[in-house]
VEXDREN-2710 file (C-alpha; in Angstrom, 1 decimal):
% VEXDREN-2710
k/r/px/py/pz
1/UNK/69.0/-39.0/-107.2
2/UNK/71.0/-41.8/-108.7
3/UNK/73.9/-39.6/-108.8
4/UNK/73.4/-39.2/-104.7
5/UNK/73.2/-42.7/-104.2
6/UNK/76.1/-43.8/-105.6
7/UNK/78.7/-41.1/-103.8
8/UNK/79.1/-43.4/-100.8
9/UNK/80.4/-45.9/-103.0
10/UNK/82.6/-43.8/-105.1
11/UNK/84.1/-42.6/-102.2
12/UNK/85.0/-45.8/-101.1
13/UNK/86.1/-46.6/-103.8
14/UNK/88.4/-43.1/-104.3
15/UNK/89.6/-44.2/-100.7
16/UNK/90.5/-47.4/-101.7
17/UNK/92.3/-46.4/-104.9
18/UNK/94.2/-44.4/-102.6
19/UNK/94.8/-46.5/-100.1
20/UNK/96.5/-49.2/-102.1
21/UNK/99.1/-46.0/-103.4
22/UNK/99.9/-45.0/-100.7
23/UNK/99.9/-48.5/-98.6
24/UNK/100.8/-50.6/-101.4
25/UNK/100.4/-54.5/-100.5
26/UNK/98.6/-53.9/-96.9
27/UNK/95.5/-53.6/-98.3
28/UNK/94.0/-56.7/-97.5
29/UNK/90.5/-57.7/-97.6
30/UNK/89.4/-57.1/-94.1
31/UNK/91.2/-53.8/-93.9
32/UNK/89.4/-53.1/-97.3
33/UNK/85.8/-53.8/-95.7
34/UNK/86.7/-51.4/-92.6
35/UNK/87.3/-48.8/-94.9
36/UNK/84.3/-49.4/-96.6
37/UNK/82.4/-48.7/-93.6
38/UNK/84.3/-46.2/-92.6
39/UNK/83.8/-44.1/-96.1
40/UNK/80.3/-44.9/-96.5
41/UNK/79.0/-44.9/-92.9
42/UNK/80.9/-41.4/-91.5
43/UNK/82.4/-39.8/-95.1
44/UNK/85.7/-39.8/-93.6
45/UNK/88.3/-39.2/-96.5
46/UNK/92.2/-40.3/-96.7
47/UNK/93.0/-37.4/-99.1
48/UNK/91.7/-34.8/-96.3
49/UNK/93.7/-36.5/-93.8
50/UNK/90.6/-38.7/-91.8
51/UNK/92.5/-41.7/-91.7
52/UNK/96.0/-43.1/-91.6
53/UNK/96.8/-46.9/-91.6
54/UNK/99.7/-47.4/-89.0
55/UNK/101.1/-50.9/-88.2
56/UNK/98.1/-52.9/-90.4
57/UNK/95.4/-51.1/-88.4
58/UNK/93.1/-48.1/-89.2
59/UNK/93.1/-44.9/-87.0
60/UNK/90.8/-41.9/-87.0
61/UNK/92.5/-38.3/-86.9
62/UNK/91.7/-35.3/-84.6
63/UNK/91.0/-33.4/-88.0
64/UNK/88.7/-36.3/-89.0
65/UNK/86.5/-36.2/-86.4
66/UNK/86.2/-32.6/-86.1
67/UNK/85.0/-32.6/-89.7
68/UNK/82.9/-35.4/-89.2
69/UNK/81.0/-33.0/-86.1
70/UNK/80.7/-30.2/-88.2
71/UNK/78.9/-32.6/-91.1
72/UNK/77.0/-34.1/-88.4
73/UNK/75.5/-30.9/-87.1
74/UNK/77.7/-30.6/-83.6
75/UNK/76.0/-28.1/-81.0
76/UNK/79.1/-27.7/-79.3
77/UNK/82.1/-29.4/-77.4
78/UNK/83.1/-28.2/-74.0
79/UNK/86.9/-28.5/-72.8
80/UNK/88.3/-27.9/-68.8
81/UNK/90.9/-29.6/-67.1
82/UNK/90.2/-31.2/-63.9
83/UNK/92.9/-29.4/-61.8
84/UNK/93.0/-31.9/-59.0
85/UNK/94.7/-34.7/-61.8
86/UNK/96.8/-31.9/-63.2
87/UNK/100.8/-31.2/-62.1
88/UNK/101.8/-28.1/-64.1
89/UNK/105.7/-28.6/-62.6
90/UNK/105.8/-32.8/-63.7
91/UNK/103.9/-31.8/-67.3
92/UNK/101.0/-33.4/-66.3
93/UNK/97.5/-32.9/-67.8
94/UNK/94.3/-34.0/-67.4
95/UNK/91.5/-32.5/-69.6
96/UNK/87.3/-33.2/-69.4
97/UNK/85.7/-33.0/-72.8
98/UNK/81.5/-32.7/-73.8
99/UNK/80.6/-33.1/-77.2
100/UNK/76.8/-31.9/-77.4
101/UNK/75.3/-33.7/-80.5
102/UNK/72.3/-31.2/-80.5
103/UNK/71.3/-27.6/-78.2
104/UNK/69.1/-30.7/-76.0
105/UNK/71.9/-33.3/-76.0
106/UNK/72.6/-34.5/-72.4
107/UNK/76.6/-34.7/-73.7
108/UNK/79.1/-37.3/-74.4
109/UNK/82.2/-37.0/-71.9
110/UNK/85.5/-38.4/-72.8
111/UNK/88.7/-38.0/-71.1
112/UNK/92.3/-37.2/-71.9
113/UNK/95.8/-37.5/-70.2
114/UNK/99.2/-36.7/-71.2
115/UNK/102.4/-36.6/-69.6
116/UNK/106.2/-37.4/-70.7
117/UNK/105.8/-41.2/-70.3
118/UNK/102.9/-41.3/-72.7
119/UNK/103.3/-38.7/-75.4
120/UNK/106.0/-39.1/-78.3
121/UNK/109.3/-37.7/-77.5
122/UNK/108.4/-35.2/-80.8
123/UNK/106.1/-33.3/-78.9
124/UNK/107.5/-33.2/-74.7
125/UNK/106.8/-29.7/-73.7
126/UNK/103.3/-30.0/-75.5
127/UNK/101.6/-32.0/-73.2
128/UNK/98.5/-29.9/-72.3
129/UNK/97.3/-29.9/-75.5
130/UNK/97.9/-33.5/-76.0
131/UNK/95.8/-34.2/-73.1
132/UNK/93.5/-31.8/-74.3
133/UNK/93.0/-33.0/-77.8
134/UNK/92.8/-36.6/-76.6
135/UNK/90.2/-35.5/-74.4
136/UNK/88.0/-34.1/-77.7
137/UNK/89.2/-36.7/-79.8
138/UNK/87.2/-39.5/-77.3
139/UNK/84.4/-38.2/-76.8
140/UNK/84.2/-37.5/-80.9
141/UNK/84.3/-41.0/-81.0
142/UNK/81.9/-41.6/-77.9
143/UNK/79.2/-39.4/-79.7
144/UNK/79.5/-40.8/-82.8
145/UNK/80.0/-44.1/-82.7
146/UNK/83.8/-44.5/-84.0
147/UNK/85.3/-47.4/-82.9
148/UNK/88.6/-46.3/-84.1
149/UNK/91.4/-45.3/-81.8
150/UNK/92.7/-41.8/-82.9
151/UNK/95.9/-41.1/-84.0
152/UNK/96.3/-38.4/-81.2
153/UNK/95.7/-40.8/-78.1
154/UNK/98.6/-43.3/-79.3
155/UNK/102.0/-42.5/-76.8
156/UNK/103.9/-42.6/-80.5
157/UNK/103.2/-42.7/-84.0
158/UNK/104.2/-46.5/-85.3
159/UNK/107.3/-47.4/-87.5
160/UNK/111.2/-46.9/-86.8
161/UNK/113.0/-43.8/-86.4
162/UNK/114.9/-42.2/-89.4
163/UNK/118.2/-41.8/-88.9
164/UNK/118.1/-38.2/-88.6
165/UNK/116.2/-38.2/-85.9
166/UNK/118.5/-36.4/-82.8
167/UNK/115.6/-33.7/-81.5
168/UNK/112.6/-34.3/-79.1
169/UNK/110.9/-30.8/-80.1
170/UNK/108.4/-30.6/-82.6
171/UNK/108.8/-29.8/-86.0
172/UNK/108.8/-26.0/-87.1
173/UNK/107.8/-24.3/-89.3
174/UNK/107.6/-20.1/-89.8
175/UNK/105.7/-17.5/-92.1
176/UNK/108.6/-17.3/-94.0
177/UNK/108.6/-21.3/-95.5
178/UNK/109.9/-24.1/-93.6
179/UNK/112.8/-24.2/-90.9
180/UNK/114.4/-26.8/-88.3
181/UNK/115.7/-24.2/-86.8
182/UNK/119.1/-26.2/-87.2
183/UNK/117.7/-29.8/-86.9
184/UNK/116.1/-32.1/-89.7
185/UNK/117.1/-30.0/-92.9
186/UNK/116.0/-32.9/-94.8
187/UNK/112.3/-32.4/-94.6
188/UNK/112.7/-28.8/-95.1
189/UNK/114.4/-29.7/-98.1
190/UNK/111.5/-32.0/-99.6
191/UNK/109.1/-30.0/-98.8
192/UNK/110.2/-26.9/-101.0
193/UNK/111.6/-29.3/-103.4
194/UNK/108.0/-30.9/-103.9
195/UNK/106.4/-27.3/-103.4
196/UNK/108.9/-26.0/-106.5
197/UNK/108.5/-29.4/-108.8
198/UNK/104.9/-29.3/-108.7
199/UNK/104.6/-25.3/-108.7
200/UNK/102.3/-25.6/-105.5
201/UNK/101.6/-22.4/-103.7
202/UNK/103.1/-22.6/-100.4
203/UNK/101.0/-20.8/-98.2
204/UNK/98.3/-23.1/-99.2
205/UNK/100.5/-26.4/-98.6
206/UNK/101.2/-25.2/-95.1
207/UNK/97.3/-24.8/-94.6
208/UNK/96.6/-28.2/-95.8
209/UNK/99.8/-29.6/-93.9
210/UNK/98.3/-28.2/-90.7
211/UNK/94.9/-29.3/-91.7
212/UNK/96.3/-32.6/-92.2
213/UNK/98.1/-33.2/-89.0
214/UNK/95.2/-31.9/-87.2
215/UNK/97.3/-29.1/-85.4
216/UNK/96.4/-25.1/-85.7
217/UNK/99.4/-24.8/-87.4
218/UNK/102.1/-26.5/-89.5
219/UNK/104.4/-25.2/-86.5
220/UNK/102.6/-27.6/-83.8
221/UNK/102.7/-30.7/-85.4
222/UNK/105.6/-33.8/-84.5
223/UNK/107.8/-34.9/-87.0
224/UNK/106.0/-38.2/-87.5
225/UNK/102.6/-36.2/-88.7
226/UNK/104.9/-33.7/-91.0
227/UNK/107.1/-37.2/-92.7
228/UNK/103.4/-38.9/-92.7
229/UNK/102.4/-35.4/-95.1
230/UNK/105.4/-35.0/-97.0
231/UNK/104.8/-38.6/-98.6
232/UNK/101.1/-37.7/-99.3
233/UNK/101.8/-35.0/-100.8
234/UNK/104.6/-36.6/-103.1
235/UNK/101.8/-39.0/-103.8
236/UNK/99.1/-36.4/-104.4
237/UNK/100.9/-34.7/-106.9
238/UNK/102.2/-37.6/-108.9
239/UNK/98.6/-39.2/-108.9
240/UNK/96.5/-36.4/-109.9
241/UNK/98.3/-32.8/-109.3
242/UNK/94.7/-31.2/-110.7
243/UNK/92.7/-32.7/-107.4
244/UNK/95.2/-31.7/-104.9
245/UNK/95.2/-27.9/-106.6
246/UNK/91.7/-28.3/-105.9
247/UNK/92.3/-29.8/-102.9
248/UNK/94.6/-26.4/-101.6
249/UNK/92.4/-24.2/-103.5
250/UNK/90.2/-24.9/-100.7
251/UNK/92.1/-23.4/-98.3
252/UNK/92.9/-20.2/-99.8
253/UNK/90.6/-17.5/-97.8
254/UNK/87.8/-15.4/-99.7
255/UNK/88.7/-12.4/-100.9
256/UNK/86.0/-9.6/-99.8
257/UNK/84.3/-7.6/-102.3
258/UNK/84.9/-3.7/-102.5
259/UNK/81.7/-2.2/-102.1
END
């Protein structure tokens, strides 16, 4: 029972150790306190990917909350787009979303838009499901009390462009390891240069990447979100390679029995 007790606080206090790695010298004391709450009130874990800390402030991600539902007992979340916002030929989408809490929940709405002028240049051409993840993502935070904006509902992930940026599609990623298809080699290149130095297995990094960025797959996910994982994952491994095996054992599916 004592054990149980302290877990909140030893996951703030894994978060925090984490934190100042891979933030080092923005951790201040009120940014400290928020996570604090944020790891002992909703669980919500920088290792799995539940938070990012862009431009001195704290930010929830879409795989975050999700996780957060499913600890939480979620009955179910309804998606439609309200067709009369929507303009399929000007890429713009409007989305409804309903997170039930419980099978009697009345619902929490919350409501999501994306078009060019407010989605990162990364991901043009992928605006419905922007508008329809942002459209989850705030009524996630409606139903259970986040106060945090999500990374998904910002127009662009904060900090200066590399100087290899030169594409506005997302970055991708196929079955057979990672590709630009011509563009951005660079991250390619760390990637299966991390994946080799560490002996990681690949199929499982691209699970946790996609995991991470809070996409269905690796393929989906901007530029920003695959940099943001690249560094973790450099950080991971150097900090404690044994957790994040762990960590992407996690993802590897079960095996069935023969009967």
């Amino acid at each position: 029972m004592k054990s149980e007790k302290l877990m909140p606080r030893q996951r703030f206090r894994k978060n925090l150790r984490l934190a100042r790695f891979i933030w080092p010298g923005q951790i201040d004391s009120a940014k400290a306190n928020g996570l604090r709450t944020l790891s002992e009130n909703y669980k919500l874990s920088i290792s799995a990917g539940d938070l990012h800390l862009l431009e001195g402030k704290w930010y929830v991600t879409h795989s975050g909350l999700l996780r957060l539902s499913a600890r939480s007992g979620c009955s179910g979340i309804e998606v439609q787009p309200l067709t009369k916002f929507c303009d399929p030929a000007s890429q713009r989408w409007v989305f409804k979303a309903t997170v039930y809490t419980t099978p009697r929940s009345r619902g929490f709405v919350g409501y999501g838009d994306a078009e060019p002028g407010n989605v990162s240049p990364l991901v043009r051409g992928a605006e419905m499901r922007v508008a329809e993840t942002r459209a989850v993502n705030r009524a996630l935070r409606k139903a259970y009390g986040i106060g945090l904006c999500s990374v998904e509902e910002l127009g662009s992930l904060s900090g200066p462009p590399t100087p290899s940026v030169g594409s506005a599609q997302p970055y991708r990623f196929h079955a057979t390891g990672p590709s630009t298809n011509g563009h951005h080699p660079r991250l390619r290149d760390q990637l299966c240069l991390l994946i080799r130095e560490h002996n990681l297995d690949s199929t499982l990094v691209k699970a946790y990447a996609a995991d991470f960025c809070g996409t269905q797959t690796l393929k989906d996910a901007g530029r920003d979100l695959v940099e943001s994982f690249i560094s973790h994952l450099a950080k991971a491994a150097k900090e404690d390679r044994d957790a994040l095996v762990c960590k992407l054992n996690s993802y590897a599916r079960p095996v069935e029995a023969n009967p």
